[in-house]
C-alpha positions in Angstrom: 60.5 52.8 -107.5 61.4 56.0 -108.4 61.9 59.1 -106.8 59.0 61.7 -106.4 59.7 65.3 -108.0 58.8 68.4 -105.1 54.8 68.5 -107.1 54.1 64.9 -105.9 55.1 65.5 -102.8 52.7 67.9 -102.1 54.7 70.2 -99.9 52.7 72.7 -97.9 52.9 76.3 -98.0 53.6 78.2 -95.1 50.4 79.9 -94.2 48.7 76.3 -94.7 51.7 74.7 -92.0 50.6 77.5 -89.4 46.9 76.6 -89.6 48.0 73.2 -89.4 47.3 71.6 -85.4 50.5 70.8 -83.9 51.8 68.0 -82.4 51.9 68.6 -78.3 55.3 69.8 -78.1 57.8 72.6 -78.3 61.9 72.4 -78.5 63.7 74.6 -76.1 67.4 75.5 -77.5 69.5 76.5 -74.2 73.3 78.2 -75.3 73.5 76.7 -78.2 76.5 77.4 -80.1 75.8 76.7 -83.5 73.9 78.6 -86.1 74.0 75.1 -88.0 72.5 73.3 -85.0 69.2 76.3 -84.4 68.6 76.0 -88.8 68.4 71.9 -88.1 66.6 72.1 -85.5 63.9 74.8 -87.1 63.9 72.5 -90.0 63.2 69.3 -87.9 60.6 71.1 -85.8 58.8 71.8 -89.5 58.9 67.7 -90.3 56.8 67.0 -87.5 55.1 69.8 -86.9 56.3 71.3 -84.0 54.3 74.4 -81.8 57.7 76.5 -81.0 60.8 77.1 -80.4 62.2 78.6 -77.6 65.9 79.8 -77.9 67.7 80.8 -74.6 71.1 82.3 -73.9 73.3 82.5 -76.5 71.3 81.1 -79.2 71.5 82.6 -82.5 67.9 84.0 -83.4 66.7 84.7 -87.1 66.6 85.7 -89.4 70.4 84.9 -90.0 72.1 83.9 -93.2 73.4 80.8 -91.6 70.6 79.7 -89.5 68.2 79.9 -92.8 71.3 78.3 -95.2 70.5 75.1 -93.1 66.6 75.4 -92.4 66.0 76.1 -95.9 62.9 78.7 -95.0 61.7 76.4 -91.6 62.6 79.6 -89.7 59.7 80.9 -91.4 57.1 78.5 -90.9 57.5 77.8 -87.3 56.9 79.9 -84.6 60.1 81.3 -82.1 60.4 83.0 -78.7 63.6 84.2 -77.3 64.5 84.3 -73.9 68.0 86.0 -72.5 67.6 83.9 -69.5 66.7 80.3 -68.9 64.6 81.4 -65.4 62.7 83.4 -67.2 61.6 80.2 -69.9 61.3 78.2 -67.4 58.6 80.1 -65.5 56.7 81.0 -69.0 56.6 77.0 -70.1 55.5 76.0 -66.3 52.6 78.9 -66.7 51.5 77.5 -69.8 51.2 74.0 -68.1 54.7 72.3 -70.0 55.9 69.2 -68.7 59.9 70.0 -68.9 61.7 67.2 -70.4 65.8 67.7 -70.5 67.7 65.3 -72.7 70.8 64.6 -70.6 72.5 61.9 -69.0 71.8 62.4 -65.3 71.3 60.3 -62.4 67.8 58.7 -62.9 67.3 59.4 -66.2 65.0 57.7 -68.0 66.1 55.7 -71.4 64.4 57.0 -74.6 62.7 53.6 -75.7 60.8 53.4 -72.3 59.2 57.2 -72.6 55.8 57.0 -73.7 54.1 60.3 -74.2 50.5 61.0 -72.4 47.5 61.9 -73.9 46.6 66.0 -73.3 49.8 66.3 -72.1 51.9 69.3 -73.5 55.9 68.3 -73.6 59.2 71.2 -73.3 62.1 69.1 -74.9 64.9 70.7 -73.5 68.7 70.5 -75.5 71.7 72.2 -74.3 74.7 73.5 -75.3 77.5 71.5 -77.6 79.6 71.0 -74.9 78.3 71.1 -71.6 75.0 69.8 -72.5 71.7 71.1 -70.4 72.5 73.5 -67.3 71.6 72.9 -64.1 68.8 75.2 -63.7 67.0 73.2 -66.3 67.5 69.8 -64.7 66.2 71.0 -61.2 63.2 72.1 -63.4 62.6 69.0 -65.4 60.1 66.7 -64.8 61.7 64.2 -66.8 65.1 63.5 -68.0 65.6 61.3 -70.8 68.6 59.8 -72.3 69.4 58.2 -75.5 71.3 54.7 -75.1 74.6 54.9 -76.8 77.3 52.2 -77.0 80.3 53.4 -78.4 83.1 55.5 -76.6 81.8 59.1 -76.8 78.3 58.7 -75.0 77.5 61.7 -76.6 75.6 62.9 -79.8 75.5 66.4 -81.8 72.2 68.2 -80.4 70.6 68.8 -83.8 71.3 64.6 -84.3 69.6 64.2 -80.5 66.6 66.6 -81.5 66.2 64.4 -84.4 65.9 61.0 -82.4 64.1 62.4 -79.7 61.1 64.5 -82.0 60.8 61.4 -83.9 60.6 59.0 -80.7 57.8 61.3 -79.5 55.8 61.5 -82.7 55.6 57.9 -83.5 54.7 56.8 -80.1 52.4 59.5 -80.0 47.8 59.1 -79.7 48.1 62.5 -81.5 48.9 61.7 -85.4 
C-alpha cells in the first residue's frame, strides 16, 4: 500500500461538483455556535455530495476566515441558504416537499441503525445547537426523529461528529449511489 498523492485521487473541481446530481438530502444548521462546527459540516456535505445547507439563527454564514480555515474551500462548492428564523425554514423545506428529520433524543425517536431512507424521497437532516440540541419548533415539525445509540456517560456527541454519522448512515443505506 501506499498512500495516493492529490493527482490520483482525482479530486473534482468545483464547477464539475455543482453539475454533479446530488444525493436526496440537505443539512439544516439551527443556532449553532461554532464557526468550527458550520466549516465541518460544509466540508462533510462536499464528501457526499450534499444539495444545501440551510443555516438558521445564529449560525455563522460565509465567507468567514474561520468557517473556510476548517472547510478548506467546501463553502464554495456547496450551495447555502440563510434563514433568521427557524419558522420561516421550516415552511420553505415543507414547500419544497422535505421530509424533516431532527437528530435528537426525544420520546419515540427512532435509533439510527433502523432508519432506512426511501426511494424519491427528499430528506431535511436537522442538527441543533452545542448545548441545547434541536428546538422545539423543529421537533413539532419533524417527521422523524432519529437518534444515535450511545453507551457511555455523556449520551451526547459534538454536532459536526453527529452530521458525520448521520450523512454517512444515509448515503450507504441509500438506492441513490
Amino acid at each position: 500500500m501506499k498512500k495516493l498523492s492529490m493527482d490520483e485521487l482525482n479530486r473534482l473541481d468545483i464547477p464539475s461538483f455543482k453539475a454533479l446530481d446530488k444525493f436526496p438530502y440537505v443539512l439544516v444548521m439551527d443556532d449553532i455556535r461554532s464557526m468550527n462546527n458550520i466549516g465541518s459540516a460544509f466540508r462533510t456535505a462536499d464528501a457526499f455530495r450534499c444539495e444545501k445547507i440551510y443555516l438558521c439563527g445564529i449560525s455563522a454564514q460565509p465567507p468567514h476566515r474561520e468557517i473556510t480555515k476548517t472547510a478548506l474551500g467546501a463553502d464554495e462548492s456547496v450551495d447555502w441558504e440563510y434563514f433568521t428564523q427557524a419558522k420561516d425554514c421550516i415552511t420553505s423545506l415543507k414547500e419544497q416537499g422535505f421530509t424533516i428529520v431532527s437528530v435528537e433524543q426525544v420520546s419515540n425517536s427512532q435509533l439510527l441503525q433502523d432508519f432506512s431512507p426511501v426511494r424519491d424521497v427528499k430528506y431535511a437532516f436537522v442538527f441543533g445547537n452545542e448545548v441545547f440540541g434541536v428546538q422545539e419548533s423543529w421537533i413539532e415539525a419533524s417527521d422523524i426523529c432519529l437518534e444515535i445509540p450511545q453507551f457511555g456517560t455523556k449520551h451526547s456527541l459534538n454536532v459536526s461528529v453527529s452530521l458525520g454519522i448521520v450523512v454517512w448512515d444515509f448515503v450507504s443505506k441509500s438506492q441513490f449511489k
